[in-house]
DRENGUDREN-59898 format. One line per field, with one value per residue (C-alpha): x, y, z; residue number from 0. Coordinates in pm, whole numbers, plus 32768, in hexadecimal, padded with zeros to 4 digits. Example, Ala and Ser with C-alpha at 12.3 -4.5 7.8 and 13.67 -1.06 7.14 Angstrom:
DRENGUDREN-59898
c1: (84CE, 8557) .
c2: (7E3E, 7F96) .
c3: (830C, 82CA) .
k: (0, 1) .
//
This chain:
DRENGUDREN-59898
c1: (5EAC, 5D4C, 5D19, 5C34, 5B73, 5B47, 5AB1, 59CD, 5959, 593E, 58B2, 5844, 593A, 5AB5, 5B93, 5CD2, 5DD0, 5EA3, 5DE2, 5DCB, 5EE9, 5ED5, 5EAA, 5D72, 5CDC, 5CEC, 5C64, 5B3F, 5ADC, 5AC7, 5999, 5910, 5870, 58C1, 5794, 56B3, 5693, 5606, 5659, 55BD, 55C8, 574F, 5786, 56E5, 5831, 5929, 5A39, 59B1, 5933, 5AA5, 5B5D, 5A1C, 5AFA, 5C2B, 5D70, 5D98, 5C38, 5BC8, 5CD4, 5C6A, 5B29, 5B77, 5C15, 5ACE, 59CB, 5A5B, 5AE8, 5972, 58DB, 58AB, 5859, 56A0, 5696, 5768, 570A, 57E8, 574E, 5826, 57FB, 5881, 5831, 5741, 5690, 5672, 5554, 5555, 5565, 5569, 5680, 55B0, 5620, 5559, 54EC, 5450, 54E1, 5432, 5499, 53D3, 53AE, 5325, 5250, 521B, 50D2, 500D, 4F07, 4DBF, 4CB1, 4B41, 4B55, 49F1, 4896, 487D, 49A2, 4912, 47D2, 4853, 493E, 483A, 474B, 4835, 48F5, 4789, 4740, 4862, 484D, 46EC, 477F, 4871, 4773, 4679, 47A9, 482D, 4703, 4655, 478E, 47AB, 48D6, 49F6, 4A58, 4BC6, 4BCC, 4D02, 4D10, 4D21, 4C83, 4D72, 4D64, 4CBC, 4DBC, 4EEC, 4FB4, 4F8B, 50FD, 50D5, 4F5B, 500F, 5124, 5036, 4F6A, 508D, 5114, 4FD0, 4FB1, 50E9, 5083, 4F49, 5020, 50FA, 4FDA, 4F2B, 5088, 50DA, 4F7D, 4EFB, 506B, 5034, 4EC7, 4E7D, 4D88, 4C18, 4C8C, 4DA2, 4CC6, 4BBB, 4CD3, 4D33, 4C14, 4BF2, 4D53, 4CD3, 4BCF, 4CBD, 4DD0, 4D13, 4C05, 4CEA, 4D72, 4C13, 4BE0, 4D23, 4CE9, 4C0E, 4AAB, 4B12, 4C18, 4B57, 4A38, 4B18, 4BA3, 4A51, 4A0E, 4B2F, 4AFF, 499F, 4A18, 4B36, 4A40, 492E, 4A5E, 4A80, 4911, 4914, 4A88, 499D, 4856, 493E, 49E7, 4896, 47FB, 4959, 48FD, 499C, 4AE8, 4AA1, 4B73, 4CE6, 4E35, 4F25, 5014, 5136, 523C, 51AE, 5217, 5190, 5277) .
c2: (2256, 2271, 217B, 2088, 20AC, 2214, 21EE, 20D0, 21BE, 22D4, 224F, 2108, 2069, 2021, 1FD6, 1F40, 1F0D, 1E00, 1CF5, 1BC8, 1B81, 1B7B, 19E9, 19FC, 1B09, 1A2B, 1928, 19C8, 1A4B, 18D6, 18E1, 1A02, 1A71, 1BB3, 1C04, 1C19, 1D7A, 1CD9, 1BA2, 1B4E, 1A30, 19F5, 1954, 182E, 17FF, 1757, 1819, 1956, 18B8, 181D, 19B0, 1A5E, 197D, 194F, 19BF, 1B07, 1B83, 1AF4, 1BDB, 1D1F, 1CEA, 1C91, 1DD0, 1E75, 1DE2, 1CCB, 1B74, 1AFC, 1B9A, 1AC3, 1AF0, 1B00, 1B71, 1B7A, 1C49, 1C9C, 1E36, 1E08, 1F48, 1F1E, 1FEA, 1EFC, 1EDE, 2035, 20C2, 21F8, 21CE, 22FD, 22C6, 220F, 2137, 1FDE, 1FE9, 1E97, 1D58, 1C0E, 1B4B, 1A41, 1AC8, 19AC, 1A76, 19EA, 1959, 19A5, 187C, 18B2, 180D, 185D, 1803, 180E, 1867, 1735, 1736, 18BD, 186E, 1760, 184F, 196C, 1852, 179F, 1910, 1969, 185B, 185E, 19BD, 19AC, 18A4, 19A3, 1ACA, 1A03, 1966, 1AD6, 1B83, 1A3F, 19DC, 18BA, 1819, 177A, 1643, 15C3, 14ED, 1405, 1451, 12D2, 1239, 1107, 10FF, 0FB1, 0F34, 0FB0, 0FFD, 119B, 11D2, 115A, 11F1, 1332, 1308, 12A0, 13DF, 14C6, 144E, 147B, 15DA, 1615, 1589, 167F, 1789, 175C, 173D, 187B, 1938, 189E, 185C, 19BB, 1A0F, 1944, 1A14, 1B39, 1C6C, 1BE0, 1A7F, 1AF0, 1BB9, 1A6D, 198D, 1A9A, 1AD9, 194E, 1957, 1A07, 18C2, 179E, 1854, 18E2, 17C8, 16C7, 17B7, 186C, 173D, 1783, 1903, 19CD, 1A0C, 1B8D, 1B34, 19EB, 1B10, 1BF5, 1AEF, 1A9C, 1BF9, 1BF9, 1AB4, 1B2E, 1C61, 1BE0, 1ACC, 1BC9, 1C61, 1B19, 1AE9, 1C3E, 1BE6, 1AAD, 1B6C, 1C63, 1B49, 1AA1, 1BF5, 1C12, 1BF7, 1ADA, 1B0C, 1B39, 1B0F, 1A8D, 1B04, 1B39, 1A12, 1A41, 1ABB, 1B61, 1CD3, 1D93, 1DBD) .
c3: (B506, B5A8, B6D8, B641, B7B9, B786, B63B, B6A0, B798, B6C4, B584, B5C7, B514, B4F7, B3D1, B43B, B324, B2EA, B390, B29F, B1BE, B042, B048, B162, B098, AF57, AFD3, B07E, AF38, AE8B, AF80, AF25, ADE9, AD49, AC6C, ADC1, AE59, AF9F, B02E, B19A, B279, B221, B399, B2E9, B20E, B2DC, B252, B2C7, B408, B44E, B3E9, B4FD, B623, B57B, B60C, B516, B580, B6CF, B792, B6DF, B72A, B8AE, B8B0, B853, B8E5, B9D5, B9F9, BA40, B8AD, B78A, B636, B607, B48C, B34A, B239, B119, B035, AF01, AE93, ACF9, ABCB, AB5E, ACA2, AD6C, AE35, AF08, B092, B181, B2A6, B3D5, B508, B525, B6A3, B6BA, B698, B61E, B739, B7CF, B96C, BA55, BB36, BC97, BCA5, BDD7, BE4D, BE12, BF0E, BE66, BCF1, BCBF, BD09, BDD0, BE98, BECE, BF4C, C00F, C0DF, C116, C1BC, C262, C310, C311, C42F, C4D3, C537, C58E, C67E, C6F7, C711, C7BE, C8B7, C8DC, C92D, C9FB, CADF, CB56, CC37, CB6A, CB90, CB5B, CA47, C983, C822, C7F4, C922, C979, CAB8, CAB7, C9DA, CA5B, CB6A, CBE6, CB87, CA0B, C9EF, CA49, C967, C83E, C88D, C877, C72A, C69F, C72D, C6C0, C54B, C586, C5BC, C488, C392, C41A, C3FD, C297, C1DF, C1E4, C13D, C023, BFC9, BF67, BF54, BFF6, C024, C106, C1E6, C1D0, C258, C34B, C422, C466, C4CE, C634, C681, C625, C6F5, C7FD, C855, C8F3, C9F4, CA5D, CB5A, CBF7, CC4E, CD46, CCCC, CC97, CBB5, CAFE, CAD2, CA43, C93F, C8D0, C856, C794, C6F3, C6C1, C61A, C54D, C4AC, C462, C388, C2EE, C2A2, C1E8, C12B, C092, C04A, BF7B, BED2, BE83, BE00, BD1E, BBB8, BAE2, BA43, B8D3, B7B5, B78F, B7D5, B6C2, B693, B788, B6FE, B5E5, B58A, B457, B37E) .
k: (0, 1, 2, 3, 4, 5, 6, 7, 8, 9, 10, 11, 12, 13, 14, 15, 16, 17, 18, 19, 20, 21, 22, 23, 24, 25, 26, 27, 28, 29, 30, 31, 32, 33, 34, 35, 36, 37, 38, 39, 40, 41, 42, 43, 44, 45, 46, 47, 48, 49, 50, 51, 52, 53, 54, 55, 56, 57, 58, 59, 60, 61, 62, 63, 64, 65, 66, 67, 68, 69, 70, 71, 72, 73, 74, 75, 76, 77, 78, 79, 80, 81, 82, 83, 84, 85, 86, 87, 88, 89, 90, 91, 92, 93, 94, 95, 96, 97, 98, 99, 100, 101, 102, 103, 104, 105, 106, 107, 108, 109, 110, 111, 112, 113, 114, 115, 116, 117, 118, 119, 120, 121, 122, 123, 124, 125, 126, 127, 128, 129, 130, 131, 132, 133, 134, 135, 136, 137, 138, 139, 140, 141, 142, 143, 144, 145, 146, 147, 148, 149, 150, 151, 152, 153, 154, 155, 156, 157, 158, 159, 160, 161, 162, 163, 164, 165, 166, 167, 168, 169, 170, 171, 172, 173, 174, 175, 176, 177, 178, 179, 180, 181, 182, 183, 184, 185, 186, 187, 188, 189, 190, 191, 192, 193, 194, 195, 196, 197, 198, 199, 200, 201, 202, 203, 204, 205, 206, 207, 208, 209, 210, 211, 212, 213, 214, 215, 216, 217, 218, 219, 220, 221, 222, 223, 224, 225, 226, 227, 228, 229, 230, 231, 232, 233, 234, 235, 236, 237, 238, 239, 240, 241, 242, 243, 244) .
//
């Protein structure tokens, strides 16, 4: 007896004998119609729906292919003397399931929300250019000034969890783009991170830090000029899910 694995392996298929009694097999062809050579979509009859996870099938197929498989398509070739066609051997390599892809987010949708990006990157790294090469002395500065409000200790404490919110979105937004809009996000990440602290450093170091946030939103600026200049998607995808037949 062939190991029904092997042959699945081998041939793409597996014929295991003795798997449905005589009764099971009578009354799955009530369903079914015997003057039809080809009969699709049978998952749609809940007799053959109930036998695909059905205690006489379900473990074979574990077997195979794994506790986690289920049944996508049923097709019955009733190959008869009235109805015969010729059909060289093949193996089917695609199957008709329905994959949820993960979608990534997209930030510029349109020419607007284009435009609007390449002016507004455009100014702040003309900001940072002009700042970079024409120093001046940086002052410290709260992200949320409440020091008129509040005591030092909870100014401080707001400041920090907002930092640390800062932080987090800078580490996690950029993750959830992709291609140009990644690389946009990315080269503001340097400015919202780095401008709170340049007060608190020597004038070396708050020099130094300016250059870079000059340089990594000049990278941004040119990420949204190439998404601007990006041509607009034409056309529409196939349905999902769809597969010639």
């Amino acid at each position: 007896m062939i190991d029904p694995s092997q042959s699945l392996e081998e041939k793409g298929f597996a014929i295991v004998a003795g798997c449905l009694t005589e009764q099971m097999v009578n009354h799955l062809c009530v369903h079914l119609s015997d003057d039809q050579h080809a009969q699709r979509n049978l998952l749609d009859v809940p007799m053959v729906r109930e036998l695909a996870a059905s205690k006489e099938v379900k473990p074979i197929i574990d077997c195979l292919l794994g506790k986690e498989s289920f049944a996508v398509r049923g097709i019955l070739f009733n190959k008869t003397p009235d109805a015969n066609w010729k059909l060289a051997e093949h193996r089917q390599d695609i199957i008709p399931a329905k994959v949820e892809q993960e979608q990534k987010l997209r930030l510029i949708g349109n020419r607007f929300t284009a435009s609007a990006a390449v002016v507004l990157t455009g100014y702040v790294a003309a900001l940072s250019l002009r700042a970079a090469f024409w120093q001046s002395p940086h002052h410290f500065r709260w992200l949320l000034p409440l020091d008129m409000l509040l005591p030092a200790r909870a100014t401080l404490a707001v400041n920090v969890a907002l930092y640390a919110s800062l932080l987090w979105l800078c580490v996690m937004f950029p993750r959830a783009l992709q291609g140009k809009e990644r690389l946009l996000v990315a080269g503001w990440v340097p400015g919202v991170l780095l401008s709170p602290i340049q007060g608190m450093v020597s004038v070396s170091l708050a020099g130094a830090i300016q250059y870079f946030k000059a340089a990594s939103i000049m990278v941004a600026f040119f990420a949204a000029v190439a998404i601007f200049l990006e041509p607009p998607a034409s056309g529409s995808a196939p349905p999902e899910g769809t597969v010639p037949e």
